[in-house]
C-alpha positions as a Markdown table, in Angstrom:
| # | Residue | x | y | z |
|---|---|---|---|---|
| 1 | Unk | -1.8 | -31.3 | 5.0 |
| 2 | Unk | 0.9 | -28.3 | 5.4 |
| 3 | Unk | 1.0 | -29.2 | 9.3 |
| 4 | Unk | 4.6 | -26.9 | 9.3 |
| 5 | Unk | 2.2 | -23.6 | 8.6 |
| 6 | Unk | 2.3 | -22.1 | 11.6 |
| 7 | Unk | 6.0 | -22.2 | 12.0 |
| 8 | Unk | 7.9 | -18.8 | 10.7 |
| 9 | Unk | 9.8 | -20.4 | 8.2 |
| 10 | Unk | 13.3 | -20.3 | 6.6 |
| 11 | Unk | 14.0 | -19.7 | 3.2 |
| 12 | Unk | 14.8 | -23.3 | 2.1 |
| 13 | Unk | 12.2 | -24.0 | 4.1 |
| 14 | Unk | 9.8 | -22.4 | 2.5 |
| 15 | Unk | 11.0 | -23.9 | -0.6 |
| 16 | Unk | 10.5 | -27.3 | 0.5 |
| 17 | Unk | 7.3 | -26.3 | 1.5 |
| 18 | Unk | 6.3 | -24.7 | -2.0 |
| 19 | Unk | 2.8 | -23.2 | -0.3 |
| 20 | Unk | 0.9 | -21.8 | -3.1 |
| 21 | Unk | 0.4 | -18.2 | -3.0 |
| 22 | Unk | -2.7 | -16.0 | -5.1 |
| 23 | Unk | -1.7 | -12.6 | -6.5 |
| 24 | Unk | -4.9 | -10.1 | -6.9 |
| 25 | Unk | -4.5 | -7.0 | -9.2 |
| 26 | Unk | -1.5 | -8.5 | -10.6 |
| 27 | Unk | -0.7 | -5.8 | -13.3 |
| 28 | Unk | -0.6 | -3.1 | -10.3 |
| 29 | Unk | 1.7 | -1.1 | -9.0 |
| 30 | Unk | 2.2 | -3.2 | -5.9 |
| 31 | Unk | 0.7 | -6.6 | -7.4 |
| 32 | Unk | 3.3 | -6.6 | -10.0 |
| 33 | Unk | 6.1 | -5.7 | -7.5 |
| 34 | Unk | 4.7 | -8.7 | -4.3 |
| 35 | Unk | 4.3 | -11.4 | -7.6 |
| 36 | Unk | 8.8 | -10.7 | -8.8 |
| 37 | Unk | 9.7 | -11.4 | -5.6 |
| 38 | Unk | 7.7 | -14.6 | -5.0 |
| 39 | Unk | 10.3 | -16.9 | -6.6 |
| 40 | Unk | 10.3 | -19.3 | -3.6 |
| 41 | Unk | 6.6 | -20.3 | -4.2 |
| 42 | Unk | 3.8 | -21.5 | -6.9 |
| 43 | Unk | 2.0 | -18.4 | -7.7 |
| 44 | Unk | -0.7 | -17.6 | -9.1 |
| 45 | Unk | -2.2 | -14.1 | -10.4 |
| 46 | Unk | -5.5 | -12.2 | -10.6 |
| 47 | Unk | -6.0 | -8.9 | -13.0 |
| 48 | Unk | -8.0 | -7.5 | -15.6 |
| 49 | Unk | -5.6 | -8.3 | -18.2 |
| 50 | Unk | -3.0 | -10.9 | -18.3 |
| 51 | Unk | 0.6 | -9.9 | -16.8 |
| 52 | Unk | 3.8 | -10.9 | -18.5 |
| 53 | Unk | 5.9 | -13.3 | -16.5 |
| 54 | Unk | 6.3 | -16.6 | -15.6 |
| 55 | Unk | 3.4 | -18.1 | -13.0 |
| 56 | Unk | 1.5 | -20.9 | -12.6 |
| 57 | Unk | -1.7 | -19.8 | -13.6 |
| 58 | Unk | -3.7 | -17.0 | -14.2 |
| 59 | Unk | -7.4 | -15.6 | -14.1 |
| 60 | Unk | -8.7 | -13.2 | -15.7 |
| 61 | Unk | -11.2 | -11.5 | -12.5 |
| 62 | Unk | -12.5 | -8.6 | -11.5 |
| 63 | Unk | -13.4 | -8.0 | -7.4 |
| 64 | Unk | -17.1 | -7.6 | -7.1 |
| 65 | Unk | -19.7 | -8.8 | -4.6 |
| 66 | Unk | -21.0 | -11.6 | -7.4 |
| 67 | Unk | -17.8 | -12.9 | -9.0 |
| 68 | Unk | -17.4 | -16.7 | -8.3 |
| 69 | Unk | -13.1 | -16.9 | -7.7 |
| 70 | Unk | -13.6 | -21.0 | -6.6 |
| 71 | Unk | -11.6 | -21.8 | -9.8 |
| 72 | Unk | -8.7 | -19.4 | -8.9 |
| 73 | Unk | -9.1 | -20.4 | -4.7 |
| 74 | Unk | -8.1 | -24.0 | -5.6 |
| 75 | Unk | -5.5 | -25.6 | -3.9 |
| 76 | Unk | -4.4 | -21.8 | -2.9 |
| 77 | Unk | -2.7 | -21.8 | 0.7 |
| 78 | Unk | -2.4 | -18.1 | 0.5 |
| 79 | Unk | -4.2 | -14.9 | -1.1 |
| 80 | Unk | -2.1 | -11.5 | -1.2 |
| 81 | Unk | -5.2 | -9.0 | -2.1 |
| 82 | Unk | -4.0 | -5.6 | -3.7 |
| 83 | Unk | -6.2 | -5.3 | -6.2 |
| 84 | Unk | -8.5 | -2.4 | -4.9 |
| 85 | Unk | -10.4 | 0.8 | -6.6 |
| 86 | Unk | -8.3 | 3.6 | -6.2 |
| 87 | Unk | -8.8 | 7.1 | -6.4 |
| 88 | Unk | -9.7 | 7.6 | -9.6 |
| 89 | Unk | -8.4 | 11.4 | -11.2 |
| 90 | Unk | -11.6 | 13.8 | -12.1 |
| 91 | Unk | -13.3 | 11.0 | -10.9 |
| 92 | Unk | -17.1 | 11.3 | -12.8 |
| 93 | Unk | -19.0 | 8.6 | -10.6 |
| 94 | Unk | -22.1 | 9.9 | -9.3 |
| 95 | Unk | -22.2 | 7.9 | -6.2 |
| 96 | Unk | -18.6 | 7.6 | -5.3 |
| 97 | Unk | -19.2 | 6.0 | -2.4 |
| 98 | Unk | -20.8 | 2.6 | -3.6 |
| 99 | Unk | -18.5 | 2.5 | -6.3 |
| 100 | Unk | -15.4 | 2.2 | -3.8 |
| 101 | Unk | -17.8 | -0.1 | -1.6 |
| 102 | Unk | -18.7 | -2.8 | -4.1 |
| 103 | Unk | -14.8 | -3.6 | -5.3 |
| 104 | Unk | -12.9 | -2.5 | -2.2 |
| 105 | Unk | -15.4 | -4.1 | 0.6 |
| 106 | Unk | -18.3 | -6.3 | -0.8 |
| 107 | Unk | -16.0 | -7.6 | -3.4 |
| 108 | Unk | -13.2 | -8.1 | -1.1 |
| 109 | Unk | -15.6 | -9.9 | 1.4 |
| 110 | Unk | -17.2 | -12.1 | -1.4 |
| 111 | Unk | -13.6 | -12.9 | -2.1 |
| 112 | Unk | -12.9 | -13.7 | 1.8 |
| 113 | Unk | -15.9 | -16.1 | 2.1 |
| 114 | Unk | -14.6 | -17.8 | -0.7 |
| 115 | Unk | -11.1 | -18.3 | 0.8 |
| 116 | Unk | -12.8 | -19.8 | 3.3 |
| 117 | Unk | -14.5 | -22.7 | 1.4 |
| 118 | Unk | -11.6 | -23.0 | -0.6 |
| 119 | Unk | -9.6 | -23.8 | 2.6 |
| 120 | Unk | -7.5 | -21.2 | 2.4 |
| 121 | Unk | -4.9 | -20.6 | 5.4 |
| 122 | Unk | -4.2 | -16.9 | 5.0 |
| 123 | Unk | -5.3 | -13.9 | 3.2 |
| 124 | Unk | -3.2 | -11.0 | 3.3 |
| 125 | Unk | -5.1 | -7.2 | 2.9 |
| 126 | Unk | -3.6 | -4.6 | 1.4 |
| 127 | Unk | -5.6 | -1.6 | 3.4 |
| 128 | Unk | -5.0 | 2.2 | 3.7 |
| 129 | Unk | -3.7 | 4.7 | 6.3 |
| 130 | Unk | -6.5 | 6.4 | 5.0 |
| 131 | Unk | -8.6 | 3.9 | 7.5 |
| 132 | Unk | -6.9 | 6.1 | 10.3 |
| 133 | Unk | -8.0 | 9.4 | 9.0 |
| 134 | Unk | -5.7 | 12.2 | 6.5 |
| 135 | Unk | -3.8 | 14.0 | 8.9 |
| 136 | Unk | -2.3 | 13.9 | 12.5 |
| 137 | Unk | -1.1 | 16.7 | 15.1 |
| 138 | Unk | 2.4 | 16.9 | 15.6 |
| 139 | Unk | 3.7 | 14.4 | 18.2 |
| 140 | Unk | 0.5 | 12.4 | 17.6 |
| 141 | Unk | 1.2 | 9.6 | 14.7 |
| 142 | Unk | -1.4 | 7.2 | 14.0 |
| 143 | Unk | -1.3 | 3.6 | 15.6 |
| 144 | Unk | -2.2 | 0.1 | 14.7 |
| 145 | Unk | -4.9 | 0.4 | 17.9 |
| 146 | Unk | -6.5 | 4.1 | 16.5 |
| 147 | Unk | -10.3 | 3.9 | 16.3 |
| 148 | Unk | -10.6 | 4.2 | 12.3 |
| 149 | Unk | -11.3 | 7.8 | 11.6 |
| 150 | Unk | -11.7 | 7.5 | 7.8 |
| 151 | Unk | -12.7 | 10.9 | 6.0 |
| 152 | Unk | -13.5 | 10.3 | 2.2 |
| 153 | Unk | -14.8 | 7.3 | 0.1 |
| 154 | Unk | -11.8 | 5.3 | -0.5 |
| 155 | Unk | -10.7 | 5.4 | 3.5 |
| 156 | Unk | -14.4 | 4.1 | 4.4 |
| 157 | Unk | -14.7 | 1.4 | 1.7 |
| 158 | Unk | -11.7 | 0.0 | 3.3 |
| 159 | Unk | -12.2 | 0.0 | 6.7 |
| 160 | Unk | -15.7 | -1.3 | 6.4 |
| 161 | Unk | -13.6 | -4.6 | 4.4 |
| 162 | Unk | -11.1 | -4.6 | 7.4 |
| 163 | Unk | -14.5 | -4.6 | 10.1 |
| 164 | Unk | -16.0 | -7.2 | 7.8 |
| 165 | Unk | -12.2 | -9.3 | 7.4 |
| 166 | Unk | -12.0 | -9.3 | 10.8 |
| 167 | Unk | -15.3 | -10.7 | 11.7 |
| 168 | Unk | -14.6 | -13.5 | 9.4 |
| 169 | Unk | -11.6 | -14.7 | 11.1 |
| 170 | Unk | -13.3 | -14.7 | 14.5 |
| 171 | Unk | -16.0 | -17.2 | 12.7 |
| 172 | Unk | -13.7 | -19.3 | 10.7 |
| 173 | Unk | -10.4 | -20.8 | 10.2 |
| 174 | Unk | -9.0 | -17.9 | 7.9 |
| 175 | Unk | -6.1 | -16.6 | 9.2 |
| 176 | Unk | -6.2 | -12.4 | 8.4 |
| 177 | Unk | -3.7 | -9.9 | 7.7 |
| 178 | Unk | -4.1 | -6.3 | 7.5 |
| 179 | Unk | -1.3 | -4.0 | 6.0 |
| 180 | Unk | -1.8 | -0.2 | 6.3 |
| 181 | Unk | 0.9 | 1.9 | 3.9 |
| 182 | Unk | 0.7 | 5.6 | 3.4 |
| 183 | Unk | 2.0 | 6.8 | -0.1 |
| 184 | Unk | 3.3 | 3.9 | -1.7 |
| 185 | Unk | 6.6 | 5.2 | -4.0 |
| 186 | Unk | 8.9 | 3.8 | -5.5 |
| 187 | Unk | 10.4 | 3.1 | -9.9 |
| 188 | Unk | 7.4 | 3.1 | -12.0 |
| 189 | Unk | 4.9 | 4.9 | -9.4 |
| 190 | Unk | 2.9 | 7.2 | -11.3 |
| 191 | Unk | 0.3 | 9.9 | -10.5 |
| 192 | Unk | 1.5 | 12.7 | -7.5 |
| 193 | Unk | 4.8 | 11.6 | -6.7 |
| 194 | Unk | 5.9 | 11.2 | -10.1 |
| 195 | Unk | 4.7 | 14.5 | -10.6 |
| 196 | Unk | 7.2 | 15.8 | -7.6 |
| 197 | Unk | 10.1 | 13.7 | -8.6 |
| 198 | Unk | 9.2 | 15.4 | -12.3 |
| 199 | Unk | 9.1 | 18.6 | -10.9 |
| 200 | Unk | 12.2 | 18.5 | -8.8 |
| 201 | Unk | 14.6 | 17.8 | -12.1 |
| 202 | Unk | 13.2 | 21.5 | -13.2 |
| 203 | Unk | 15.6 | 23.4 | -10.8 |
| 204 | Unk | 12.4 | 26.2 | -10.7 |
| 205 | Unk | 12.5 | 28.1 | -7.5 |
| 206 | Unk | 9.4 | 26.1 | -6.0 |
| 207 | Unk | 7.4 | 28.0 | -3.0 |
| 208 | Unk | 7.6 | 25.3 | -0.4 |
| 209 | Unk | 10.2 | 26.9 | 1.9 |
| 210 | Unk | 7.8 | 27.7 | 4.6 |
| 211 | Unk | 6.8 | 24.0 | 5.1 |
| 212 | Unk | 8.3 | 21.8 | 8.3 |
| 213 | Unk | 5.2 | 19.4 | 8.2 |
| 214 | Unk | 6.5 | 15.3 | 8.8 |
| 215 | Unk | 5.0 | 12.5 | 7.0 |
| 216 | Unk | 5.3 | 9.3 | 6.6 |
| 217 | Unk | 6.1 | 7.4 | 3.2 |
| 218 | Unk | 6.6 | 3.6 | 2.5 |
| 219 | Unk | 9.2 | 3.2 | -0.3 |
| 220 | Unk | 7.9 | -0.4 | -2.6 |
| 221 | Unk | 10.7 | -2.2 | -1.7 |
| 222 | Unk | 9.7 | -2.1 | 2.6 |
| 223 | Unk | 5.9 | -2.6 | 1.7 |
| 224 | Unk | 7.1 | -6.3 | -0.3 |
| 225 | Unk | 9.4 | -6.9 | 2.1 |
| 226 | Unk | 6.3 | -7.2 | 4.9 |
| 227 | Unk | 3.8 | -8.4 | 2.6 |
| 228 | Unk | 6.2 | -11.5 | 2.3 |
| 229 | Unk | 6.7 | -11.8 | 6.0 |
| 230 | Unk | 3.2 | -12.0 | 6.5 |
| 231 | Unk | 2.9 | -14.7 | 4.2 |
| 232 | Unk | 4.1 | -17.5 | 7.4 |
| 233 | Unk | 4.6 | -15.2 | 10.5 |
| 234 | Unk | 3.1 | -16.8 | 13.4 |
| 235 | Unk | 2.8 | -13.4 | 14.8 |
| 236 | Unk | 0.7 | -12.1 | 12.1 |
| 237 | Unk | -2.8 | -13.9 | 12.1 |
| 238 | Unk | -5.6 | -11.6 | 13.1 |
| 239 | Unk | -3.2 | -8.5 | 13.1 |
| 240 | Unk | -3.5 | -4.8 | 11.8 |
| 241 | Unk | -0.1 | -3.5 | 10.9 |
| 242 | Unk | 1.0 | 0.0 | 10.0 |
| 243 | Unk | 3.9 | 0.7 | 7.8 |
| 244 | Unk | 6.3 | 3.3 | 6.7 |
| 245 | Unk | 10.2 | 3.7 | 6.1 |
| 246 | Unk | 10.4 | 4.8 | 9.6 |
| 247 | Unk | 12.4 | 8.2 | 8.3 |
| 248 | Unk | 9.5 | 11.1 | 8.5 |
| 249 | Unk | 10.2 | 14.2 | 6.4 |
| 250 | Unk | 9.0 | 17.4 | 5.5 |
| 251 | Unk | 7.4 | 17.9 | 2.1 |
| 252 | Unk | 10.8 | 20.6 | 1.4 |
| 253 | Unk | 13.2 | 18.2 | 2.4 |
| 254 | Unk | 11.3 | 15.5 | 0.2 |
| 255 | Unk | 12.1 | 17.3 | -3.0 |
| 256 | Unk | 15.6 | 18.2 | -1.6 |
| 257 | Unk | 16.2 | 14.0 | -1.6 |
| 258 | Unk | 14.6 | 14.4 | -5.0 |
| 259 | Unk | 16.5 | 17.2 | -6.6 |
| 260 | Unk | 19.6 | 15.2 | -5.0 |
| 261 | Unk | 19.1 | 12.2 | -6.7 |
| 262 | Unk | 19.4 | 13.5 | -10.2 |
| 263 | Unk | 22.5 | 15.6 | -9.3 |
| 264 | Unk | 20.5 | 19.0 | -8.7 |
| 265 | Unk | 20.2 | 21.4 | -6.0 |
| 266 | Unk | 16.8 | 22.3 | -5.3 |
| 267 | Unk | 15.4 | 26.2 | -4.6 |
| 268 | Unk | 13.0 | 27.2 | -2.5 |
| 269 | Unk | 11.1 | 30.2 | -1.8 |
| 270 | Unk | 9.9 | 30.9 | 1.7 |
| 271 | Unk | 6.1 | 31.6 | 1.7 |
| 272 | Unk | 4.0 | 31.5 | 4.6 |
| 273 | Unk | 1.3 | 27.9 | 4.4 |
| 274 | Unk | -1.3 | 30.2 | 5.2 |
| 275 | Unk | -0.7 | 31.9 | 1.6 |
| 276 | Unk | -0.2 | 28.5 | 0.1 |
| 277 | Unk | -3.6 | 27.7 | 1.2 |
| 278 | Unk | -5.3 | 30.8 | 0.7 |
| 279 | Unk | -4.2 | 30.6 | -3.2 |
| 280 | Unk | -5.0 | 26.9 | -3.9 |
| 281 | Unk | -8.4 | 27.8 | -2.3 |
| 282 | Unk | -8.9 | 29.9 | -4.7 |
| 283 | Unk | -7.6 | 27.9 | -7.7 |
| 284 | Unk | -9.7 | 25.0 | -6.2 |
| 285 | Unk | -6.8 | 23.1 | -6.0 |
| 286 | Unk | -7.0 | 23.0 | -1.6 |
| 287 | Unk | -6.4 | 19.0 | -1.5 |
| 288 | Unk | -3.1 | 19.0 | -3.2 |
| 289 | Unk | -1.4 | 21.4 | -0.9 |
| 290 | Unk | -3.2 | 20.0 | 2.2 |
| 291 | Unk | -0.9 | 17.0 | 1.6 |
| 292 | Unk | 1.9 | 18.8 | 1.1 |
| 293 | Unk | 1.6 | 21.0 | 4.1 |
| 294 | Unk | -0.2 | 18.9 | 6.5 |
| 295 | Unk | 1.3 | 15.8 | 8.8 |
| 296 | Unk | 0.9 | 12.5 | 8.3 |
| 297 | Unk | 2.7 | 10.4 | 11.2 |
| 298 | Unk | 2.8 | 6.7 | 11.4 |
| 299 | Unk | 3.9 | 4.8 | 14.6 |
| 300 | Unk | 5.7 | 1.2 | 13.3 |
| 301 | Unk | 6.6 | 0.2 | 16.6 |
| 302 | Unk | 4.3 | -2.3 | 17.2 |
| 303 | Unk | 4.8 | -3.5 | 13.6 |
| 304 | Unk | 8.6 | -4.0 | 14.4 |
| 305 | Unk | 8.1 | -5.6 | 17.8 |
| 306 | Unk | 5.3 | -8.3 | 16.6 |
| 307 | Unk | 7.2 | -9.5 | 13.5 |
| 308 | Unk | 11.1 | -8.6 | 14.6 |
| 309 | Unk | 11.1 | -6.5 | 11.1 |
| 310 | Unk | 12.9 | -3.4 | 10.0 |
| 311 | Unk | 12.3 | -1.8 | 6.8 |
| 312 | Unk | 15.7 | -2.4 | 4.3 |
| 313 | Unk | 15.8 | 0.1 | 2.4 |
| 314 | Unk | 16.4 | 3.8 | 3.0 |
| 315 | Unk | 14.0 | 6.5 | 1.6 |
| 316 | Unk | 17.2 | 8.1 | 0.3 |
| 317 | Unk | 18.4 | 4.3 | -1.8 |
| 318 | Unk | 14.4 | 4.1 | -3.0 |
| 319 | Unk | 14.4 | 7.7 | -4.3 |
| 320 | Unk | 17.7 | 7.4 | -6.1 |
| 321 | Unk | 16.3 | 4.3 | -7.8 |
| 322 | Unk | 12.9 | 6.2 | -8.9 |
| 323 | Unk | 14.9 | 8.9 | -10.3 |
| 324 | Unk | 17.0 | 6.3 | -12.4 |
| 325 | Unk | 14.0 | 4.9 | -14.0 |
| 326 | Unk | 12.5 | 8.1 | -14.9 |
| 327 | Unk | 16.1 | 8.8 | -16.4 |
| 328 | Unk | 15.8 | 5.8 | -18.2 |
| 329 | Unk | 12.7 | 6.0 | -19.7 |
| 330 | Unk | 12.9 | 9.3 | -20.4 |
């Protein structure tokens, strides 16, 4: 019986401890970056395909509402859940909205009850900030305490798992953590802000002058850093917590710190958001420059406060490092 638990833990402690910690979506952009900093505990991993690495076991799983995990739940003190449906790029589904709903709540759920069998302690829930809606007013950033306001599939599917985690803790023994991260980035992220970083290494005159929107990002290295805090924080149980590097910027200064980081200056053309707008309307292309022109403020404060954490890295160190590894692989 791990009667220490509750205690926030040092290091060696920890060590001594050796709690044993599940990994979902393992092969994942955040699953793979949690599981190569868990070398103070037994871990064990989750995917679709087997990982490389070293870990104590893994299992081969995929998060639905019917798929039995008791084999992978055994002796598990822990479960960090990242594995998730994500939004999915000229997505054909025609019902997008179960889809997302099956893996990212009922399947998550399912996965939950189990843990609670199984006797796990503490499950850890990678959410959204998409829970609190896509976009705040200026001097308004979302808080841990908003009333979700979630807009498209994705940001529902996950709030109804957070409603339904929630529930479960107040009717068991299952300790629950919820993590809410904006845009994830960080060396290896792929899809928009690989695009941007790709895009600021062109030195092409780019028509994002006009823009002084803030939003928040979360750079990998901060989002591990608090997923591993959670694991023993005594403060954490039964908690929603927001995250970001706590350094809002506009979408033009973004690709200034981008431009910067591989040696170049970047250009900019001053035209009006309206315009923007107006001609991605028209080119069907409206989402993509909502998020570049629109806010998207997060409020860490109580995040900070109830665990005594600050975010270690800089956006400015993160985005260096993702613009070495692109000029690595390149």
């Amino acid at each position: 019986m791990l009667v220490s638990y509750r205690l926030y833990l040092t290091c060696n402690e920890k060590e001594e401890l050796n709690l044993k910690i599940l990994v979902t979506g393992a092969t994942g952009f955040v699953g793979k970056a949690v599981t190569q900093k868990l070398d103070k505990y037994t871990v064990c991993l989750t995917a679709r395909r087997e990982p490389l690495g070293n870990f104590a076991e893994f299992f081969e799983k995929i998060i639905s509402s019917t798929t039995d995990f008791s084999d992978c739940l055994a002796n598990i003190d822990v479960v960090i859940h990242t594995a998730a449906r994500v939004h999915q790029m000229n997505d054909k589904c025609e019902d997008p909205l179960s889809e997302f709903m099956e893996v990212n709540c009922f399947g998550t759920l399912n996965f939950a009850r189990q843990a609670v069998k199984a006797g796990v302690k503490r499950f850890i829930f990678l959410s959204s900030i998409k829970v609190n809606g896509e976009k705040t007013e200026r001097g308004f950033p979302f808080r841990f305490d908003d009333n979700p306001a979630a807009q498209d599939a994705y940001g529902v599917s996950k709030a109804k798992a957070e409603e339904g985690l929630l529930e479960i803790a107040r009717t068991s023994n299952l300790e629950i953590v919820i993590i809410r991260p904006p845009l994830v980035y960080g060396s290896g992220v792929k899809a928009n802000f690989q695009s941007l970083m790709k895009l600021s290494q062109l030195n092409l005159p780019l028509p994002l002058g006009g823009l002084c929107n803030r939003r928040s990002f979360v750079a990998i290295e901060n989002l591990v850093d608090l997923i591993i805090i959670c694991i023993d924080h005594p403060n954490a149980a039964n908690k929603v917590f927001l995250i970001s590097d706590n350094s809002d910027i506009s979408t033009t200064e973004l690709l200034s710190l981008m431009a910067d980081a591989f040696g170049r200056k970047a250009i900019f053309l001053n035209i009006s958001p309206r315009i923007l707008k107006f001609v991605a309307r028209c080119l069907g292309k409206e989402s993509i420059i909502e998020r570049l022109c629109n806010d998207l403020q997060i409020d860490i404060k109580h995040t900070q406060d109830t665990l005594g954490w600050t975010p270690p890295m800089s956006m400015t160190d993160s985005i260096r490092r993702c613009a070495e590894y692109l000029e690595n692989i390149d």
